[in-house]
C-alpha positions in Angstrom: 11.2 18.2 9.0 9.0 20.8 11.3 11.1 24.2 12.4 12.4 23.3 15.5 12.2 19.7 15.7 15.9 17.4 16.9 16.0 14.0 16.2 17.6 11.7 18.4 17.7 8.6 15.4 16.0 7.7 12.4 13.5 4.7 11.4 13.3 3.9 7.5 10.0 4.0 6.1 10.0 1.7 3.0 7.5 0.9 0.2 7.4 -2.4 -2.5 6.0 -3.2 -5.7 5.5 -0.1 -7.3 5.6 2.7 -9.0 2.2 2.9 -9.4 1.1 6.2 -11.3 -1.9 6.5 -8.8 -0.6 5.3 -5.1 3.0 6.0 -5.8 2.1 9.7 -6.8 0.0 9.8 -3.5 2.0 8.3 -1.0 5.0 11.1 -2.5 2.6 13.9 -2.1 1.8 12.6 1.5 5.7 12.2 2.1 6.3 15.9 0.9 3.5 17.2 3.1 5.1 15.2 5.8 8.9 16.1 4.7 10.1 12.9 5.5 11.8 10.9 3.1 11.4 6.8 2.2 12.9 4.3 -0.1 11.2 2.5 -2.5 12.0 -1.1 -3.8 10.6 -0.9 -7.4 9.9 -3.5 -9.6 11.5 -3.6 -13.0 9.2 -3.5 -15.6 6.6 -0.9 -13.6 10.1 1.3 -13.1 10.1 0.9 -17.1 6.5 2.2 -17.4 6.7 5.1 -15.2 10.3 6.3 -14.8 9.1 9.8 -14.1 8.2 8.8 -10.6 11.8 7.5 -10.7 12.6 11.0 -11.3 11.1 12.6 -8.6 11.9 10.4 -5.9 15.1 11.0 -6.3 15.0 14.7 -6.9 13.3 14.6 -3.5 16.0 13.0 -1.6 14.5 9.0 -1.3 15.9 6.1 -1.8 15.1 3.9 -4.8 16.1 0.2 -4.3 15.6 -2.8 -6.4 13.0 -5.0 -5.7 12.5 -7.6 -8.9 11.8 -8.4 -12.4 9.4 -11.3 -11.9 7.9 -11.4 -8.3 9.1 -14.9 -7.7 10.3 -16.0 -4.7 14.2 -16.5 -4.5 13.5 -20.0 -3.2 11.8 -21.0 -6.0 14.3 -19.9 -8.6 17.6 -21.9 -9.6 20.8 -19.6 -9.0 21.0 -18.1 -12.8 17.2 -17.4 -12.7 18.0 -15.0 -9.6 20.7 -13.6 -11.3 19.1 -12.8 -14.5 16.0 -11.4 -12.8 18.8 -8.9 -10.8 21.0 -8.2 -13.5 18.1 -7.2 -16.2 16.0 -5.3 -13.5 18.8 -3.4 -11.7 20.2 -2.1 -15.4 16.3 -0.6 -16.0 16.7 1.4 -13.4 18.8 4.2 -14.3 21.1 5.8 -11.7 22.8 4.2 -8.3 21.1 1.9 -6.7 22.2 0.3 -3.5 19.6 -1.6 -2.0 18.1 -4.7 -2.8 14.5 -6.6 -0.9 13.8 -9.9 -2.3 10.1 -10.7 -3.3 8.4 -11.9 -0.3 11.6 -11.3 1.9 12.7 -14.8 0.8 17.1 -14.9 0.6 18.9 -18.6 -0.9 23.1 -18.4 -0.7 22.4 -17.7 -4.1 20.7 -14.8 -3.1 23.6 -13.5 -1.5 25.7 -14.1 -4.2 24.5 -12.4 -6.1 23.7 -9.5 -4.0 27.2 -9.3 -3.5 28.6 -9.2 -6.9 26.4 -6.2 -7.8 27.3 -4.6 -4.7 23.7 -4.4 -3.0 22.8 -4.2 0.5 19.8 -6.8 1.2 17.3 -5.5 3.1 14.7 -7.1 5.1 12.5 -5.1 7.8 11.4 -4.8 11.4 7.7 -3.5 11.5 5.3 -5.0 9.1 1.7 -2.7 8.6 0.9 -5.9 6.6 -1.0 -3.3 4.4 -1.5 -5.7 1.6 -4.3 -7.4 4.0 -7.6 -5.3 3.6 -7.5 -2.9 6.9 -7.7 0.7 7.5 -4.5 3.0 8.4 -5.3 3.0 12.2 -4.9 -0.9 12.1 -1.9 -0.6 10.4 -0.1 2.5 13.0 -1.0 0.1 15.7 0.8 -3.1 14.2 3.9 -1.0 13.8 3.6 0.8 17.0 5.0 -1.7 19.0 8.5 -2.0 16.6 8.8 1.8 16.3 11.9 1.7 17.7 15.6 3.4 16.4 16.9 2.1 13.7 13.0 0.4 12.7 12.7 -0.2 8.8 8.9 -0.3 8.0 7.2 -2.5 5.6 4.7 -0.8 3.4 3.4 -1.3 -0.5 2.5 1.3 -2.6 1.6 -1.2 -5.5 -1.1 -4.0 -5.1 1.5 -7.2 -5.6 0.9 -10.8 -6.0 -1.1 -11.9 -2.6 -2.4 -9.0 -2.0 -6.0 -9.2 -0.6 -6.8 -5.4 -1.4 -7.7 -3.7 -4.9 -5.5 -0.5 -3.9 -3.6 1.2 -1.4 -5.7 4.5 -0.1 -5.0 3.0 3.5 -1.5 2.9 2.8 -1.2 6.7 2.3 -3.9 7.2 5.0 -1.0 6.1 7.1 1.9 7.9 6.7 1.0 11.0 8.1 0.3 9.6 11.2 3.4 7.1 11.1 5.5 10.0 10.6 3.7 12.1 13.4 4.1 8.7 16.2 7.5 8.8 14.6 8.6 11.9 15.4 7.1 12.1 19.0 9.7 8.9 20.0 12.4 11.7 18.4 12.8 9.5 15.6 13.0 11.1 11.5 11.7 8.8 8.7 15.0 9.3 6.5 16.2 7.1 3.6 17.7 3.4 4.2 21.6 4.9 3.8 21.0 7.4 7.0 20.3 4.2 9.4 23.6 2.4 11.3 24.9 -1.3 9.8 24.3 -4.0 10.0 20.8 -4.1 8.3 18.3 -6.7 8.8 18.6 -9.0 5.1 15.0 -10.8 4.5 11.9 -11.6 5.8 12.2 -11.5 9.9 9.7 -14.5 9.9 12.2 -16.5 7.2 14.7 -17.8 9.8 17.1 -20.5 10.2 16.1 -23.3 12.7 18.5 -25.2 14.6 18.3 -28.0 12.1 19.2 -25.6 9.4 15.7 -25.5 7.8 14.3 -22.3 6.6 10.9 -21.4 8.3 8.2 -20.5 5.8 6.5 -17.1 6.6 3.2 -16.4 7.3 2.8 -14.3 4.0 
């Protein structure tokens, strides 16, 4: 945080699909330079590949939360799929984790379930940069700009998942400097997921529930 600077609230800044050793690394370094913390929804077997990334972002105060095994959406699995995929990704992930995002933002009553026997928060978000798209860092500030509000949780990737119309994510970095500098001229402090007030949005904001009880598809 700069000398001199008070927060009146904190927005989450959060990151899927990785580690990746190259834009994980990055987007940490640009996060340091920043000092503002994140939390990262890892999936499984990259976390397995690269757990010193683990390390170090939790030596530097972010979250890490569970994001999947397989990047399947949970609508698309039967209920023991979803709880295998939790059960064998969550236990490669050495140390606490407390937060879970669902592939897609995508949550089933099994979903919950599930969630709930391991003790994790779902967590969905409030301000998509839709970064996987192929657009520069000032297109993506001015899609969240809008939603930058207290208590906003962010949607970025810092791995190139399944969908993804991109080869890499140099835009995503690009963006987080100015993020946190927007940020913190609302009096707002990227902090980790924990820091923000309850309840927490669960899933996908475009995956609702219709009056009929049918689940909307979402655009991505």
């Amino acid at each position: 945080m700069q000398p001199g600077y008070r927060s009146t609230g904190y927005i989450a800044l959060t990151f899927d699909d990785g580690p990746d050793p190259v834009w994980t690394l990055l987007g940490l370094d640009a996060l340091a330079e920043a000092r503002a913390l994140a939390t990262f929804f890892v999936i499984a077997p990259q976390a397995r590949r690269h757990p010193a990334l683990l390390a170090r972002m939790r030596a530097e105060g972010h979250d890490v939360g569970f994001h999947c095994t397989q990047h399947v959406r949970h609508d698309a699995m039967a209920p023991g799929e979803i709880e295998a995929d939790l059960t064998s990704g969550v236990q490669a992930l050495s140390g606490s984790v407390r937060f879970l995002r669902t592939p897609w933002g995508f949550v089933t009553p099994a979903t919950k379930d599930v969630a709930r026997k391991h003790r994790l928060t779902l967590v969905g978000w409030t301000a998509d940069t839709e970064d996987w798209r192929d657009g520069s860092a000032d297109e993506m500030l001015a899609r969240v700009e809008g939603n930058l509000l207290p208590g906003a949780i962010v949607l970025m990737h810092d791995g190139v998942g399944p969908g993804a119309t991109r080869d890499g994510c140099a835009e995503t970095v690009d963006v987080i400097s100015p993020l946190v500098s927007m940020a913190r001229s609302r009096s707002l402090e990227p902090g980790p997921l924990h820091e923000l007030s309850r309840p927490l949005p669960d899933r996908n904001p475009d995956y609702a529930v219709s009056k009929i009880g049918l689940e909307r598809r979402p655009r991505v």
